[in-house]
N, C-alpha and C positions, 0 to 999 in steps of 0.2 A: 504494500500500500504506500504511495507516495505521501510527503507529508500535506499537499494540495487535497487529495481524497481524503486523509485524516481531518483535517480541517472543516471539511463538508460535513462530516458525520458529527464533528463538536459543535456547528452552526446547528446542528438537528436536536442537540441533547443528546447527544450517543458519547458520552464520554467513555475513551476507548483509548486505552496505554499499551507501550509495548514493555514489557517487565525484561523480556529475553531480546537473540533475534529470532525475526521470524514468527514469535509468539504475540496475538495481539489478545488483550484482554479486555472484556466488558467490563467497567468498573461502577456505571451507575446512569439513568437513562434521567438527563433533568430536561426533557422536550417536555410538550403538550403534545404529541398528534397520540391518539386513541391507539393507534394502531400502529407496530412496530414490527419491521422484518431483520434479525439484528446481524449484521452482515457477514458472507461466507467468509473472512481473513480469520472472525475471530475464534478461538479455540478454548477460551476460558470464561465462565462468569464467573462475577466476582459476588459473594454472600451479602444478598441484601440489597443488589444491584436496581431493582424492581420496585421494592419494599416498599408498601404503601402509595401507591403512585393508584389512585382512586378514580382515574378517568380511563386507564388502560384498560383496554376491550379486547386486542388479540394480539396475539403475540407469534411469530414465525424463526425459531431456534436451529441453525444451521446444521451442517452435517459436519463432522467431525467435533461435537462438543460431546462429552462422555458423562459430565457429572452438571446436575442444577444446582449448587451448594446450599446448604441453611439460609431459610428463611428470605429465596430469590425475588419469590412474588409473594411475600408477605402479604397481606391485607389489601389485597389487589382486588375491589368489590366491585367493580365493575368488568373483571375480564370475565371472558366467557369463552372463547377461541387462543387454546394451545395446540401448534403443530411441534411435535417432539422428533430430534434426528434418530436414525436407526442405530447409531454409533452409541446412541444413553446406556450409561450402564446402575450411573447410582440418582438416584431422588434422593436432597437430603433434609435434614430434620427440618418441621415447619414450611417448605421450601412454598407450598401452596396455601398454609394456612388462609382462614377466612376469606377464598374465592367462593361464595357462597351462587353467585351466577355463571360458575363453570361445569356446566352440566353434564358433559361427554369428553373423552381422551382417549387417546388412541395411544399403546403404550407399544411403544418398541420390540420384539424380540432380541433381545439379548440383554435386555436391563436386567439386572441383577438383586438390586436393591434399592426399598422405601422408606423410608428414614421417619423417626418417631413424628407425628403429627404434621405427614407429609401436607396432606388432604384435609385436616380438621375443619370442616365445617364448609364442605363445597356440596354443592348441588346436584351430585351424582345421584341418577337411579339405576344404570347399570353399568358395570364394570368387565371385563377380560382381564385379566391378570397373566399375562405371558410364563410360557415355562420352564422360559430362563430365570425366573424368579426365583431366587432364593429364599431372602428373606423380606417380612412386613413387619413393619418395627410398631412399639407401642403407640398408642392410639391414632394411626397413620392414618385409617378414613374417620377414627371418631366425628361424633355429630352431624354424619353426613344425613339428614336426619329421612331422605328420600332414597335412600339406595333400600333398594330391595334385592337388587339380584347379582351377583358376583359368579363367575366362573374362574376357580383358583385348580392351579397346579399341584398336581396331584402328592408331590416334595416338599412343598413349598412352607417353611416355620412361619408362625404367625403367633404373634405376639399374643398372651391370654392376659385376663386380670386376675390381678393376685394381694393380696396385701403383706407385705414385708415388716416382721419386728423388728428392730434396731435397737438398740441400748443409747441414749442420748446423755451426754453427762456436759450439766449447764454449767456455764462458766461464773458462775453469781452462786446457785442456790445449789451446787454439788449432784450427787446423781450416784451412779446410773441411774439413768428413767424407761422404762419400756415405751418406746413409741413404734405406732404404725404407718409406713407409708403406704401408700396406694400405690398401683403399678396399673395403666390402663391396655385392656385390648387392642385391638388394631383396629378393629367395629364396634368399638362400643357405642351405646348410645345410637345404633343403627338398625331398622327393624330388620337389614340383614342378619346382623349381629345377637338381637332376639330370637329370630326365628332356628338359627342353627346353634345356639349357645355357644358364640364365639365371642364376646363381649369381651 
């Protein structure tokens, strides 16, 4: 990419750094246009790049990016349209949280991995879950509060709930204390998640 083309994409809001050579990275989208295609040079997002950006409606993710890190399109309430590259292999934690108007995905064959509350709180009613899937991390579609029907791979670990004792020793009033943490499903809070006792 010449630096004249770089340029072009920073007049857009596409703030886009090269950390390496030959490596270009997404590092954070400060445009206005609803609708983002984010260009084939680049190979990395950067966590958070998206995040809360409440007018973004779809989004178009290049081929050769492999991972969406933590919390990409955080609180992105207005997207609705993610096209995902074939080359994905990790979703990570929060990465989609509160897309509550993103109703369908289309997930890659070869991804691998969905990172805790990848999905919490999107507008899914049905899902495919590819078989390259390993694993589905703690409460990855929780609240999805319309998913009813999921097709998962037949291998595939999926986070259960659980509640964990701990020994807590306060730094004021002494201790140990028995405390309980919560551990959430991957569906919890999901009438898929009801219906199969997968919560």
């Amino acid at each position: 990419m010449t630096p004249m083309e770089l340029g072009d994409y920073w007049d857009r809001g596409y703030i886009i750094e090269k950390p390496k050579k030959n490596v270009y990275s997404f590092e954070r989208y400060e445009g206005t246009e609803p609708d983002v295609v984010i260009p084939d040079c680049v190979s990395i997002i950067a966590k958070s790049a998206f995040a809360k950006k409440q007018y973004l409606q779809s989004v178009v993710i290049p081929e050769g990016i492999t991972e969406i890190p933590d919390k990409a399109f955080y609180g992105c309430t207005a997207l609705r349209r993610v096209v995902l590259p074939s080359t994905l292999k990790v979703i990570g934690d929060s990465a989609f949280t509160g897309c509550r108007l993103l109703e369908s995905i289309t997930f890659p064959q070869g991804l691998c991995y969905i990172g805790c509350d990848a999905f919490c709180g999107c507008g899914f009613r049905k899902l495919v879950i590819p078989d390259s899937v390993g694993t589905i991390s703690a409460g990855a579609f929780r609240c999805c509060v319309s998913l009813t029907d999921v097709s998962l791979p037949a291998d595939v670990k999926i986070a259960r709930s659980y509640r964990e004792e701990i020994m807590y020793q306060h730094p004021m009033s002494g201790g140990p204390y028995p405390v309980e943490i919560p551990h959430n499903g991957a569906f919890l809070d999901t009438p898929f998640g009801k219906e199969n006792g997968m919560e």
